[in-house]
C-alpha positions as CSV (number, residue, x, y, z in Angstrom):
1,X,0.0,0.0,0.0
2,X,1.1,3.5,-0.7
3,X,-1.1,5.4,2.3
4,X,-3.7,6.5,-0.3
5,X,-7.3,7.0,1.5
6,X,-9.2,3.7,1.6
7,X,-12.2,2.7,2.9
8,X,-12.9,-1.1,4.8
9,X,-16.1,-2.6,4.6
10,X,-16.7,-6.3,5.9
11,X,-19.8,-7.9,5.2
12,X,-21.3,-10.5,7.3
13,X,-23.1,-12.7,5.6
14,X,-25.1,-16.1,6.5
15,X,-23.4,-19.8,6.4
16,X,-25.6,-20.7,3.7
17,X,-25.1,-17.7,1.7
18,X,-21.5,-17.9,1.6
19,X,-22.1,-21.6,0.0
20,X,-24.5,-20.7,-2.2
21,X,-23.4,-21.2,-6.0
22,X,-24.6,-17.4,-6.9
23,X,-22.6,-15.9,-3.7
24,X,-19.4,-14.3,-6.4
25,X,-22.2,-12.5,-8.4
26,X,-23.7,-11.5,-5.6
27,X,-20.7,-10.7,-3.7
28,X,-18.9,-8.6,-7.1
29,X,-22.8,-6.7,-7.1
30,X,-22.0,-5.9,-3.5
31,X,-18.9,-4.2,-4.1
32,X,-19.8,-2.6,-7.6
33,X,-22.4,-1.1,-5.2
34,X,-20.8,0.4,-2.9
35,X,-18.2,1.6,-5.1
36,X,-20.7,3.6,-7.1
37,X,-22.4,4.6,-3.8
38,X,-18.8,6.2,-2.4
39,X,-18.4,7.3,-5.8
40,X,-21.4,9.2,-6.4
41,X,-21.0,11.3,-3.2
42,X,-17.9,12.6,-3.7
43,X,-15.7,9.9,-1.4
44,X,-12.9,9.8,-3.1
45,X,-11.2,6.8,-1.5
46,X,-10.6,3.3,-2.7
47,X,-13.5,0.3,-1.8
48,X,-12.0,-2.7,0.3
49,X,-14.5,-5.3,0.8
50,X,-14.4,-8.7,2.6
51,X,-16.9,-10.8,3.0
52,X,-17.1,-13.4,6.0
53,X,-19.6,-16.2,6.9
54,X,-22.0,-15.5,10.5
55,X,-19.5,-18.5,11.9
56,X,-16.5,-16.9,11.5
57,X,-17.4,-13.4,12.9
58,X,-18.1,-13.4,16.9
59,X,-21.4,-11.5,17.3
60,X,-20.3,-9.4,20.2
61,X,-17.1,-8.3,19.1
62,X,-17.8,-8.9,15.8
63,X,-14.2,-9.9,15.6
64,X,-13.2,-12.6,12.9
65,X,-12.5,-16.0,15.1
């Protein structure tokens, strides 16, 4: 990384879900979304999205296990 301005989102997202045989084109439709979205208000930083199952995410903390 060079220190430009990003922004991190994670997505949780259920066991099946993740499994699913449509979850890429649903995931790549996530992130073209929310890259248009930060684009179209003026964010000019750069989209990181990861994706993790509801198994691997504790649901207090929501820290990844």
């Amino acid at each position: 990384m060079d220190g430009d301005p990003a922004v991190w989102v994670w997505a949780i997202v259920g066991d099946g879900e993740v499994e699913a045989e449509d979850f890429p084109e649903h995931s790549e439709a996530t992130r073209l979304w929310i890259s248009n979205a930060l684009s179209q208000t003026q964010i000019e930083r750069w989209p990181y999205m990861n994706f993790r199952a509801e198994s691997e995410v504790d649901p207090v903390t929501l820290q990844v296990l």
